[in-house]
MIGUNU-465635 format. One record per atom (N, C-alpha, C, O): residue number from 1; x negated, y, z. Coordinates in steps of 0.02 Angstrom, whole numbers. Layout:
BEGIN
@k=NUM | x=X | y=Y | z=Z $
...
This chain:
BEGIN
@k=1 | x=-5449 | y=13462 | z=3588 $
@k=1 | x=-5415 | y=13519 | z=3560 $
@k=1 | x=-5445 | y=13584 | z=3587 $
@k=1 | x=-5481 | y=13622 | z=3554 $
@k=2 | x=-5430 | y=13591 | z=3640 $
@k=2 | x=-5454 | y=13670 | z=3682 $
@k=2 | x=-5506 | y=13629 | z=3736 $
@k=2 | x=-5522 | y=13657 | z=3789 $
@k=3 | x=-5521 | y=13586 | z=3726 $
@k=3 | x=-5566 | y=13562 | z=3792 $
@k=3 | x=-5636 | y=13598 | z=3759 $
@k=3 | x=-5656 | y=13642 | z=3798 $
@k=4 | x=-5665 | y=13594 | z=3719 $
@k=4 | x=-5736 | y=13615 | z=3687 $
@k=4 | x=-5734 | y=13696 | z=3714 $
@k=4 | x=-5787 | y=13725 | z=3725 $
@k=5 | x=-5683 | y=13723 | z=3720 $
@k=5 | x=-5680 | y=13805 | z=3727 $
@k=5 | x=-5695 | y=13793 | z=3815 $
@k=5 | x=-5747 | y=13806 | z=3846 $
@k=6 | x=-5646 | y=13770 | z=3835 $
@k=6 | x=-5650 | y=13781 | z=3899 $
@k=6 | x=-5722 | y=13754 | z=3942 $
@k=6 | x=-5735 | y=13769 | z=4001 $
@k=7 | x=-5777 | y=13697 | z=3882 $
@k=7 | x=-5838 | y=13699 | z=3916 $
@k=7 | x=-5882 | y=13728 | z=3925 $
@k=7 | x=-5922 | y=13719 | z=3971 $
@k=8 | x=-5887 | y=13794 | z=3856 $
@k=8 | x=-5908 | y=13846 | z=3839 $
@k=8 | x=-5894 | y=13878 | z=3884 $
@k=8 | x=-5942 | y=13905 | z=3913 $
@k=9 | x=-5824 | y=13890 | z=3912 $
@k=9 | x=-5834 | y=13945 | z=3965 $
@k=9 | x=-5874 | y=13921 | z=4031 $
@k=9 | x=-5918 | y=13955 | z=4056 $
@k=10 | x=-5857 | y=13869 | z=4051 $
@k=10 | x=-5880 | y=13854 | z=4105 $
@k=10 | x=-5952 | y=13846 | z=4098 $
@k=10 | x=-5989 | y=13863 | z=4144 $
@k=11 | x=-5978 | y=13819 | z=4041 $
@k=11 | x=-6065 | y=13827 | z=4047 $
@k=11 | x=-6077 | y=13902 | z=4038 $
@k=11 | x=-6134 | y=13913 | z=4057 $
@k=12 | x=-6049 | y=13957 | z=4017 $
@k=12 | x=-6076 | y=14013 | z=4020 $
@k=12 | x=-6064 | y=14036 | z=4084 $
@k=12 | x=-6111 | y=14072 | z=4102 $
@k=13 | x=-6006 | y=14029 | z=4140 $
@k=13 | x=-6000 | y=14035 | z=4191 $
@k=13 | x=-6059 | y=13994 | z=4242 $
@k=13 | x=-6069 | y=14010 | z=4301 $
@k=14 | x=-6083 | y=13956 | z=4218 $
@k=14 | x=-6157 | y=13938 | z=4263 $
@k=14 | x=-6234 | y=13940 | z=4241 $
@k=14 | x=-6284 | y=13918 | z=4268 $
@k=15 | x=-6225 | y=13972 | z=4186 $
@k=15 | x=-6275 | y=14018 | z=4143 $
@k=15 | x=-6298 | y=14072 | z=4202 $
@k=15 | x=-6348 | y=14081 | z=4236 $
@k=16 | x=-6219 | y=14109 | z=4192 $
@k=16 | x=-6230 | y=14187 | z=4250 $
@k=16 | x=-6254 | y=14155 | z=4320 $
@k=16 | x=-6304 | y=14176 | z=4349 $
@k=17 | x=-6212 | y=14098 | z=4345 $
@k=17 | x=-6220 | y=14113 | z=4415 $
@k=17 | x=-6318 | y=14081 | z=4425 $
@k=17 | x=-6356 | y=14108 | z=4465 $
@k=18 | x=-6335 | y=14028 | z=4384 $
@k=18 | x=-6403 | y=14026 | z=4361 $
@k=18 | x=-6436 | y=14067 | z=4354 $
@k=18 | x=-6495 | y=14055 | z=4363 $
@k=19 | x=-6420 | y=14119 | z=4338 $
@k=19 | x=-6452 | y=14205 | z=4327 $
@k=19 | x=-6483 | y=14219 | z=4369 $
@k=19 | x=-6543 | y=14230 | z=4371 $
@k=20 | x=-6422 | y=14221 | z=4433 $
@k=20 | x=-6433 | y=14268 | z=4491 $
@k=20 | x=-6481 | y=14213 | z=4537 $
@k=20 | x=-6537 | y=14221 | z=4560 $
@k=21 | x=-6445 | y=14168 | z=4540 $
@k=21 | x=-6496 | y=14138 | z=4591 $
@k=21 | x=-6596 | y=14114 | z=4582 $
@k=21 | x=-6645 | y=14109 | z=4619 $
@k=22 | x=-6576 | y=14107 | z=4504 $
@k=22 | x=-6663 | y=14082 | z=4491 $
@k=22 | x=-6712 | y=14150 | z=4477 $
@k=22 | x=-6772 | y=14143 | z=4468 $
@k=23 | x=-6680 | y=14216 | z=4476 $
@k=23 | x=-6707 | y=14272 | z=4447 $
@k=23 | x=-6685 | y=14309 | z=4514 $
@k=23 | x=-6631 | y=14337 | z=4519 $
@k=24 | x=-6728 | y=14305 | z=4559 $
@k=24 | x=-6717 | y=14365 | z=4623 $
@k=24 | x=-6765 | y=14436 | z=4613 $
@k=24 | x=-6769 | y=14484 | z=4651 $
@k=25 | x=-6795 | y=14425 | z=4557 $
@k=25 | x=-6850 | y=14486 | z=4568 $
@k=25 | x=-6828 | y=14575 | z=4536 $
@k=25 | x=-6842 | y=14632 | z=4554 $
@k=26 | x=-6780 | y=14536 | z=4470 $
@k=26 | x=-6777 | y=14582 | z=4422 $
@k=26 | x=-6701 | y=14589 | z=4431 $
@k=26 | x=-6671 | y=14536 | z=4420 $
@k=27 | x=-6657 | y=14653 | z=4454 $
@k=27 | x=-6615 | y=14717 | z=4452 $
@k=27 | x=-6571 | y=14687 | z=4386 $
@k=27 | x=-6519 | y=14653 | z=4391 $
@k=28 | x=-6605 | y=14708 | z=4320 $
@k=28 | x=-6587 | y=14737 | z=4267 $
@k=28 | x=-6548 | y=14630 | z=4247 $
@k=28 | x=-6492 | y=14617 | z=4225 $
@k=29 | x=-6580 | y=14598 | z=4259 $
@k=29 | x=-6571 | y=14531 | z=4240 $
@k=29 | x=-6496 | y=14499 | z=4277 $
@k=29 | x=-6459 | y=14460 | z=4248 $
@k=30 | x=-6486 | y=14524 | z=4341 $
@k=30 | x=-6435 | y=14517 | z=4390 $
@k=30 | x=-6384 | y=14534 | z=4376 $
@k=30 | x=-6334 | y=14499 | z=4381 $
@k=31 | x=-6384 | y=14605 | z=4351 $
@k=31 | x=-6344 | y=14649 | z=4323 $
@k=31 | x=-6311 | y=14607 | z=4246 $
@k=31 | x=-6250 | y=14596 | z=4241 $
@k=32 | x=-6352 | y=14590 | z=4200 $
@k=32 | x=-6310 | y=14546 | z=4148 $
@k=32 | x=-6293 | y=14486 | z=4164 $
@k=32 | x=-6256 | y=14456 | z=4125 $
@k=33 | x=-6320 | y=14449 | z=4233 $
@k=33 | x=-6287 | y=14394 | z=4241 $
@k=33 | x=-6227 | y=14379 | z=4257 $
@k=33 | x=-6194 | y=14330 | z=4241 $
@k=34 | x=-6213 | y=14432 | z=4297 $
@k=34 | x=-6147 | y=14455 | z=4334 $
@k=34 | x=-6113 | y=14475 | z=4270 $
@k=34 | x=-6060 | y=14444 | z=4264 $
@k=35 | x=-6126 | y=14521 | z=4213 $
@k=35 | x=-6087 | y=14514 | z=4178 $
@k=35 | x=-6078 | y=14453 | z=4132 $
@k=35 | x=-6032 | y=14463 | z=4091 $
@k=36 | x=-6100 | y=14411 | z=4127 $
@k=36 | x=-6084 | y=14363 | z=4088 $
@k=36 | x=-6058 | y=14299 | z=4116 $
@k=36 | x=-6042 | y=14248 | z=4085 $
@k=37 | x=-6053 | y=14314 | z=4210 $
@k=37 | x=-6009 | y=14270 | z=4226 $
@k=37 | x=-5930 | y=14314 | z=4219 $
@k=37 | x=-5878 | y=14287 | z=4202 $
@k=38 | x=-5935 | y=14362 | z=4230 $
@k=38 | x=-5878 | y=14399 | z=4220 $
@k=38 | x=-5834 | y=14388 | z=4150 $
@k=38 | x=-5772 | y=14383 | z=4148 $
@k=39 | x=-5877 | y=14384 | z=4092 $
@k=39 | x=-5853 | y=14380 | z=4031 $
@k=39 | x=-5849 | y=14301 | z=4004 $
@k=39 | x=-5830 | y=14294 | z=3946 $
@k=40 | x=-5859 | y=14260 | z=4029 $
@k=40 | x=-5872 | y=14176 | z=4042 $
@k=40 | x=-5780 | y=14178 | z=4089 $
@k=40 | x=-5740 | y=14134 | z=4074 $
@k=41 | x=-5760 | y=14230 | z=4138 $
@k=41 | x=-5713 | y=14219 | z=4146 $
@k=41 | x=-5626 | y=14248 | z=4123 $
@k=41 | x=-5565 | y=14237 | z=4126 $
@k=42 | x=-5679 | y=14290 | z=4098 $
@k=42 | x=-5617 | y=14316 | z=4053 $
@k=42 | x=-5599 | y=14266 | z=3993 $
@k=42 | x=-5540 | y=14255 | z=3978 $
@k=43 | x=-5655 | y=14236 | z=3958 $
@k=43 | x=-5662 | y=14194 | z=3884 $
@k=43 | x=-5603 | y=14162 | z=3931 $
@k=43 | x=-5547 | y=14170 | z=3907 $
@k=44 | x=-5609 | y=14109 | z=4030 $
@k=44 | x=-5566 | y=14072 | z=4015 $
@k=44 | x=-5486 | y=14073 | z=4025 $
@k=44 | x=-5442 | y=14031 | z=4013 $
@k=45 | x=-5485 | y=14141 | z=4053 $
@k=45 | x=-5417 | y=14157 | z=4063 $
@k=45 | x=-5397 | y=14170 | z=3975 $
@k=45 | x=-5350 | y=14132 | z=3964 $
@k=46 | x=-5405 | y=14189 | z=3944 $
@k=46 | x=-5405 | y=14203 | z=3855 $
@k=46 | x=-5363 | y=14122 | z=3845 $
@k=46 | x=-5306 | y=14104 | z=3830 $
@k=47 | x=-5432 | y=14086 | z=3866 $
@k=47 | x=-5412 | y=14010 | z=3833 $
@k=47 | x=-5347 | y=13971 | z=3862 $
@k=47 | x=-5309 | y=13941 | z=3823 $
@k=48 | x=-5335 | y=13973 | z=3937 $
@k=48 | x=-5283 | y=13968 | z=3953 $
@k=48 | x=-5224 | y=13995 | z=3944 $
@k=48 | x=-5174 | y=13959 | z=3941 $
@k=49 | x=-5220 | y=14085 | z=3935 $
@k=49 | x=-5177 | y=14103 | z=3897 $
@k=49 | x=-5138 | y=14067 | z=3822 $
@k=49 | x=-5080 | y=14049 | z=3814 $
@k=50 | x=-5179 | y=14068 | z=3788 $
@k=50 | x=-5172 | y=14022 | z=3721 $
@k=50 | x=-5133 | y=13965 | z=3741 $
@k=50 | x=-5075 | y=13965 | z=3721 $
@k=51 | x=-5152 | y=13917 | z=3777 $
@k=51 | x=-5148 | y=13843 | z=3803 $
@k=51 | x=-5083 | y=13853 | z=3812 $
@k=51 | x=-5045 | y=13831 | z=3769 $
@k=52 | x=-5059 | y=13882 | z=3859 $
@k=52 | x=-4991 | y=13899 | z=3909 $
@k=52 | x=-4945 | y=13948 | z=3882 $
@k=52 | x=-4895 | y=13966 | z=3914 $
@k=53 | x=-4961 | y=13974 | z=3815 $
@k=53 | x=-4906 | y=14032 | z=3785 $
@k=53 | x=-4885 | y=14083 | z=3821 $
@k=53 | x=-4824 | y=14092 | z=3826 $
@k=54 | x=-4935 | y=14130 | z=3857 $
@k=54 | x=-4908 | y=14170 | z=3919 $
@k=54 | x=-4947 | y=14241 | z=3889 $
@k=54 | x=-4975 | y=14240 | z=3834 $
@k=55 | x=-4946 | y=14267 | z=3908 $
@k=55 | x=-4965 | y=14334 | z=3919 $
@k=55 | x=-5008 | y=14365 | z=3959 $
@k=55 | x=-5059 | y=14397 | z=3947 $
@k=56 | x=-4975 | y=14346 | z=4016 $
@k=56 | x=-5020 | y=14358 | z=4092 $
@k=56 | x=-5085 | y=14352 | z=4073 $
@k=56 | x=-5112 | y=14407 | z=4073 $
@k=57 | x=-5119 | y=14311 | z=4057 $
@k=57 | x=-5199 | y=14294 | z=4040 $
@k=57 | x=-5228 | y=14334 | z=4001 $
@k=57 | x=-5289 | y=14340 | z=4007 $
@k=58 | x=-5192 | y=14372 | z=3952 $
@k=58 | x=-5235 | y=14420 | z=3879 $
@k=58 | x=-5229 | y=14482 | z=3929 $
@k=58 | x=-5270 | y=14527 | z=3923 $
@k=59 | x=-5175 | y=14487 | z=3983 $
@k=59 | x=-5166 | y=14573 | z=4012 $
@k=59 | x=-5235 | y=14563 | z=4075 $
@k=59 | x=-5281 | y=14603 | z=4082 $
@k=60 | x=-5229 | y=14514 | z=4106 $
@k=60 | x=-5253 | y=14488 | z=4164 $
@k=60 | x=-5356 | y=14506 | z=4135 $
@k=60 | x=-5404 | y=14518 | z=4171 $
@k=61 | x=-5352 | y=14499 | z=4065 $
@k=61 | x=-5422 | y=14473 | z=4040 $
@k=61 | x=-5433 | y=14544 | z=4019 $
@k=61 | x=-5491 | y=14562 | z=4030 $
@k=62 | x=-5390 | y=14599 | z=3987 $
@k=62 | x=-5424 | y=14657 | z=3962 $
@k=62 | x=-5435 | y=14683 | z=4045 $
@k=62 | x=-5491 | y=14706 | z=4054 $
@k=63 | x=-5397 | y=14682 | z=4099 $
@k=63 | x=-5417 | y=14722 | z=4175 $
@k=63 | x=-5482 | y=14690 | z=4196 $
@k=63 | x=-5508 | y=14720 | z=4243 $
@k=64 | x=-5523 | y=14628 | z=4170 $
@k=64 | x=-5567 | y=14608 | z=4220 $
@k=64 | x=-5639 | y=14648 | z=4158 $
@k=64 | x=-5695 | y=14668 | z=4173 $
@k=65 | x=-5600 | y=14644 | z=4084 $
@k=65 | x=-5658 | y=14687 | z=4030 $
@k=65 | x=-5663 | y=14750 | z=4076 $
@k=65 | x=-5715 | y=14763 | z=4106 $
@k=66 | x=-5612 | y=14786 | z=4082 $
@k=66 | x=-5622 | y=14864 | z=4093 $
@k=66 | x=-5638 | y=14855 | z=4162 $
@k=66 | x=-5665 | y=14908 | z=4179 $
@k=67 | x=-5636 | y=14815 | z=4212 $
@k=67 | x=-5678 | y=14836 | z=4265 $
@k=67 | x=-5751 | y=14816 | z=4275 $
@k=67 | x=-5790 | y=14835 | z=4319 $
@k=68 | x=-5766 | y=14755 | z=4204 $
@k=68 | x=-5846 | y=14733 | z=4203 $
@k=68 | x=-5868 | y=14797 | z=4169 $
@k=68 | x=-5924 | y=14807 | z=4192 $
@k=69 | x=-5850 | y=14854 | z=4119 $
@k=69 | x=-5885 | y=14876 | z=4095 $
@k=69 | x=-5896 | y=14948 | z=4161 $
@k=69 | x=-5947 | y=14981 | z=4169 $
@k=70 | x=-5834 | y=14954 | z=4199 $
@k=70 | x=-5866 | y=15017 | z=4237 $
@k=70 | x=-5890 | y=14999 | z=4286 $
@k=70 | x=-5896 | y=15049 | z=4321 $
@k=71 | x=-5918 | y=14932 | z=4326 $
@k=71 | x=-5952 | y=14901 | z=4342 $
@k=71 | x=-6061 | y=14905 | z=4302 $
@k=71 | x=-6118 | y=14912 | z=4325 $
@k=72 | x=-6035 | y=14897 | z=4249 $
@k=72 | x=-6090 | y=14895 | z=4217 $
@k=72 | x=-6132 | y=14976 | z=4224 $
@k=72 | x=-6190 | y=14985 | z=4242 $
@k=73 | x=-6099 | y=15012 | z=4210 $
@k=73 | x=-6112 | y=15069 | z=4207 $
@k=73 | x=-6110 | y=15107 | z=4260 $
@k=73 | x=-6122 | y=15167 | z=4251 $
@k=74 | x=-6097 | y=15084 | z=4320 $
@k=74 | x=-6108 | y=15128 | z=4382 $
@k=74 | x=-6185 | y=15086 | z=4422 $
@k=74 | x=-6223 | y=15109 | z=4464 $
@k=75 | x=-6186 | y=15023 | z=4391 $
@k=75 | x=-6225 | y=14969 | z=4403 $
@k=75 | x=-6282 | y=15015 | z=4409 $
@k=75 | x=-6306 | y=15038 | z=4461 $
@k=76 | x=-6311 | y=15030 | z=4318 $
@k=76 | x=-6354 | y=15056 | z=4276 $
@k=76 | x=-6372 | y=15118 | z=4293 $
@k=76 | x=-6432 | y=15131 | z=4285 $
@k=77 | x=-6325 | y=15176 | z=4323 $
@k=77 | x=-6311 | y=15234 | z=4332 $
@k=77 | x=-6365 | y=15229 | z=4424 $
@k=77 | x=-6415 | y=15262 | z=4439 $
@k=78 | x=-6334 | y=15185 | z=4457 $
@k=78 | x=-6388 | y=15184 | z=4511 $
@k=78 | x=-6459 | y=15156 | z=4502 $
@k=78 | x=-6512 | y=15177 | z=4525 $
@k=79 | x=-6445 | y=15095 | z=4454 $
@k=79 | x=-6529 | y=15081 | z=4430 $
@k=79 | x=-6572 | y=15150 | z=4408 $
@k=79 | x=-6624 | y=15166 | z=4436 $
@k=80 | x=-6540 | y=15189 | z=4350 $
@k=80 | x=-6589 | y=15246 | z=4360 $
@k=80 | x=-6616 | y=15308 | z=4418 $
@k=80 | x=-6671 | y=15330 | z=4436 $
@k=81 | x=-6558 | y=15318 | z=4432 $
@k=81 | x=-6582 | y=15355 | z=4493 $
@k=81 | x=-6610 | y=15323 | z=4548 $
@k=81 | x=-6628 | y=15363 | z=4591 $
@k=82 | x=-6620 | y=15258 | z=4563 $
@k=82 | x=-6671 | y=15239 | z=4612 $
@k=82 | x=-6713 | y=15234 | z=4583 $
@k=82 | x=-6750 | y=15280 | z=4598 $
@k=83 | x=-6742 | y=15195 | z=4534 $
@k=83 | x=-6795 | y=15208 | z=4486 $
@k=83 | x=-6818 | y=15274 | z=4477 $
@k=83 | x=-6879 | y=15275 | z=4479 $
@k=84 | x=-6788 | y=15338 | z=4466 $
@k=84 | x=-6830 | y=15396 | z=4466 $
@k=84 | x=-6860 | y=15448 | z=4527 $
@k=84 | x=-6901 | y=15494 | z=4531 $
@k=85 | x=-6798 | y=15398 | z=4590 $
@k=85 | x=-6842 | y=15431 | z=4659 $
@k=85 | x=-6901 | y=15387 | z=4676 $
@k=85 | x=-6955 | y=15409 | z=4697 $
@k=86 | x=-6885 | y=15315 | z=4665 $
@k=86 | x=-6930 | y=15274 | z=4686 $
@k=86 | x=-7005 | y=15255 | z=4638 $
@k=86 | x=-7062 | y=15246 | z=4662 $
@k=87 | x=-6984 | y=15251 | z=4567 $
@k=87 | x=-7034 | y=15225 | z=4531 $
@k=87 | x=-7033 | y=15136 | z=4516 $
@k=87 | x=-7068 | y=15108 | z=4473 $
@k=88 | x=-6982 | y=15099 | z=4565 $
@k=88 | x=-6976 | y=15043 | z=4522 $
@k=88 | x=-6900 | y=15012 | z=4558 $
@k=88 | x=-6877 | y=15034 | z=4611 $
@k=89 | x=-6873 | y=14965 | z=4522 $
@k=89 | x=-6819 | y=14922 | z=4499 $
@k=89 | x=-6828 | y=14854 | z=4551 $
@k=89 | x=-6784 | y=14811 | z=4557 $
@k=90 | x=-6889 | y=14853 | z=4584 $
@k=90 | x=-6899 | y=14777 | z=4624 $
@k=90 | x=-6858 | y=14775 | z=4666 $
@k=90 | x=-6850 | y=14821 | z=4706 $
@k=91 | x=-6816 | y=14709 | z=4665 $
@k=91 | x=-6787 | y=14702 | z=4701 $
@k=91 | x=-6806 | y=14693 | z=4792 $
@k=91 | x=-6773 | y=14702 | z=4842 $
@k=92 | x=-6863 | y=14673 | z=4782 $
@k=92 | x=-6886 | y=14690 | z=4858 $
@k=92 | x=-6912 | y=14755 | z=4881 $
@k=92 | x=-6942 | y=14758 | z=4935 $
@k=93 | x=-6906 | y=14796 | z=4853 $
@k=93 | x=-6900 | y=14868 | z=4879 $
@k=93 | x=-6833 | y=14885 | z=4894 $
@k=93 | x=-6827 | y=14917 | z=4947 $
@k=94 | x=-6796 | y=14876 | z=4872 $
@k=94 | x=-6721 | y=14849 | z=4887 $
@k=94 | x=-6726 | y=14877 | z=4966 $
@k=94 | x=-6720 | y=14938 | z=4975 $
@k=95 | x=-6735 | y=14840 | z=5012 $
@k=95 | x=-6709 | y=14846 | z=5064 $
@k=95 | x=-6720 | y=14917 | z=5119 $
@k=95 | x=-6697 | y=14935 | z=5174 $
@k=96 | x=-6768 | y=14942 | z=5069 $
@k=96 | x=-6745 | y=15045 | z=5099 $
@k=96 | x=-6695 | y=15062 | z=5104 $
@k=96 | x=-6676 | y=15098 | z=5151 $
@k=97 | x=-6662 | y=15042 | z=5060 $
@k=97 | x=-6586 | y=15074 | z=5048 $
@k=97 | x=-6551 | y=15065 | z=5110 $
@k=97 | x=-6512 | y=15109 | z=5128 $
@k=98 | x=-6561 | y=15013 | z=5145 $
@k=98 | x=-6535 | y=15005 | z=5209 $
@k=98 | x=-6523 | y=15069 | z=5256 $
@k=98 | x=-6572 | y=15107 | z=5259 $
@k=99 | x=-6464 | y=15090 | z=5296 $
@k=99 | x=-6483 | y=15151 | z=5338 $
@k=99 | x=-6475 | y=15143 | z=5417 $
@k=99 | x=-6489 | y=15189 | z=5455 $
């Protein structure tokens, strides 16, 4: 019934975390992995909502949208400005930032 949904989420939930771990080089790649484990967990609070006739899960799921998207965008917002002091996005330049 709802089992096919809920594998979808969970394979997109190890899609993302697959993201992050096999892709250490590239910023911009990390950044959508994280969102698509994020949105892999919203799909399953959605699906459980449904399942369980509740509510909690559709309110619970628009707070984790609106904090992936200003997430996303403060993400992006520092990718450019290190990118325009620095000249690149590598993640092993990365560790300047350190103070």
């Amino acid at each position: 019934m709802y089992y096919e949904y809920l594998t979808v989420g969970v394979i997109l939930f190890i899609l993302g975390v697959l993201g992050i771990v096999l892709n250490r080089s590239n910023l911009i790649i990390m950044l959508m992995s994280i969102e698509l484990m994020l949105l892999a967990i919203a799909f399953l609070f959605l699906i459980n909502s449904i399942v369980i006739d509740n509510l909690i899960g559709e309110i619970f799921t628009l707070m984790v949208l609106t904090v992936a998207a200003a997430e996303s965008a403060i993400g992006l917002a520092i990718l450019v400005a290190y990118y325009r002091v620095r000249g690149t996005i590598a993640v092993k330049s990365l560790n300047l930032l350190r103070g």
